[in-house]
C-alpha positions as CSV (number, residue, x, y, z in Angstrom):
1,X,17.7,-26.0,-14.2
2,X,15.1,-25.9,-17.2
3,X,13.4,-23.3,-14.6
4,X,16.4,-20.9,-14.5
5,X,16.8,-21.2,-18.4
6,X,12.5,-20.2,-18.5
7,X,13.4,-17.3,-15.8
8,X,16.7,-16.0,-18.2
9,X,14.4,-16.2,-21.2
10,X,11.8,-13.9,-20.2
11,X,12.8,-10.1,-20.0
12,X,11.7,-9.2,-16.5
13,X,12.5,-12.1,-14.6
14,X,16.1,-12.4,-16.3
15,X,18.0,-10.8,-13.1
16,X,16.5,-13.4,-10.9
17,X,17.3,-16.3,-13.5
18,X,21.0,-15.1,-13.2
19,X,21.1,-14.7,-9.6
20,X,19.6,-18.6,-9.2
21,X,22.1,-19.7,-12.2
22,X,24.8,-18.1,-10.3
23,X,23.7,-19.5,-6.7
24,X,24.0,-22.8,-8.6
25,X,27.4,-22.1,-10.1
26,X,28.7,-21.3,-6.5
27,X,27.1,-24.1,-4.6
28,X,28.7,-26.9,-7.8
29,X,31.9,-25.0,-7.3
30,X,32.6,-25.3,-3.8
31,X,31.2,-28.9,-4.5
32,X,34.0,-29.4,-6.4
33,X,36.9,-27.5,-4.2
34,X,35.3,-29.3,-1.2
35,X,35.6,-32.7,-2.9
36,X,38.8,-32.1,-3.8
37,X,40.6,-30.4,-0.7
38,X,38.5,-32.6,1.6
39,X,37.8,-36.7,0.0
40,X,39.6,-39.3,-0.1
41,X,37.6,-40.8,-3.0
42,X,37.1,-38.1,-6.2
43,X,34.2,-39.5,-7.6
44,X,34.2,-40.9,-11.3
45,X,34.0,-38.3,-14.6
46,X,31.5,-40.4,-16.1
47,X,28.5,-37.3,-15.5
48,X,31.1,-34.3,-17.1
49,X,31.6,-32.6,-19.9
50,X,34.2,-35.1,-21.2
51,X,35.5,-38.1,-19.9
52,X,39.0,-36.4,-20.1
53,X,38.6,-33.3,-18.2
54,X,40.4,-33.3,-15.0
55,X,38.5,-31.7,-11.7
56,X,40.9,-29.1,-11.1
57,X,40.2,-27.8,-14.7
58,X,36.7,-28.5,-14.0
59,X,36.9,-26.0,-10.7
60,X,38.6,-23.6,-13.2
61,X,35.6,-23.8,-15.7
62,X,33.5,-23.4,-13.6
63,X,34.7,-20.1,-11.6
64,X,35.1,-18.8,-14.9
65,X,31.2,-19.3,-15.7
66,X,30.6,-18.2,-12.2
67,X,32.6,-14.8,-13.1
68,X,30.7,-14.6,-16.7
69,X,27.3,-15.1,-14.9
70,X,28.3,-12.3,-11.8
71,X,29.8,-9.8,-15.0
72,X,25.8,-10.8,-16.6
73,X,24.6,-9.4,-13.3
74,X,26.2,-6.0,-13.2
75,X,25.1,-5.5,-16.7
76,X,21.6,-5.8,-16.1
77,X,21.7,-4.2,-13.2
78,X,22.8,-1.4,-15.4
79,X,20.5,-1.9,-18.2
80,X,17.7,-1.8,-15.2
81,X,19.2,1.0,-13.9
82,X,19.6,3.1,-17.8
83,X,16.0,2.2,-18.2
84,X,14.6,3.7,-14.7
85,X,16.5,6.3,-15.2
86,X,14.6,7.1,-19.0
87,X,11.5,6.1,-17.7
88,X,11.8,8.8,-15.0
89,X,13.0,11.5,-17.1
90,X,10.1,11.0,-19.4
91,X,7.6,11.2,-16.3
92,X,9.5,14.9,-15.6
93,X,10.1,16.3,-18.4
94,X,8.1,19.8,-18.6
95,X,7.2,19.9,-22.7
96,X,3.7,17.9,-21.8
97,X,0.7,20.3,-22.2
98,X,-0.7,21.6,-18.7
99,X,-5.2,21.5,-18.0
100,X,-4.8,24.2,-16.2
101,X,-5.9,22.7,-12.9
């Protein structure tokens, strides 16, 4: 985990931070939904957030971080995207001073 939060803290490695942080989100998730539907024995809450929390809120929680992180995606998809798109204008534009070759 302390190698997602170095990936999301450098600029151009942040999209792959968010895809592994949401990867892990998923994979805790169905942890969770699978435990539930699926054990007989729910393990102890000793390891959560609080010691109060029940695991269907915990499930909830989580999906909603799991939505956050996928919303985190599609904006820097489109800050990628705004970016390559200035970059490329710049590169066309026709006010740069031709040498005649």
């Amino acid at each position: 985990m302390l190698a997602i939060a170095v990936l999301l803290a450098i600029p151009k490695l942040k999209l792959y931070g968010l895809y592994l942080s949401a990867g892990l989100l998923c994979c805790f998730t169905i942890y969770i939904a699978w435990t539930l539907l699926f054990s007989d024995h729910i393990p102890c809450s000793c390891a959560g957030i609080h010691a109060d929390i029940l695991w269907k809120d915990h499930v909830f929680i989580t999906a909603i971080g799991l939505v956050l992180n996928t919303l985190a995606i599609w904006l820097e998809w489109k800050n990628i995207e705004n970016l390559t798109h200035k970059y490329n204008k710049t590169l066309l534009r026709n006010d740069t001073p031709h040498l005649g070759i």
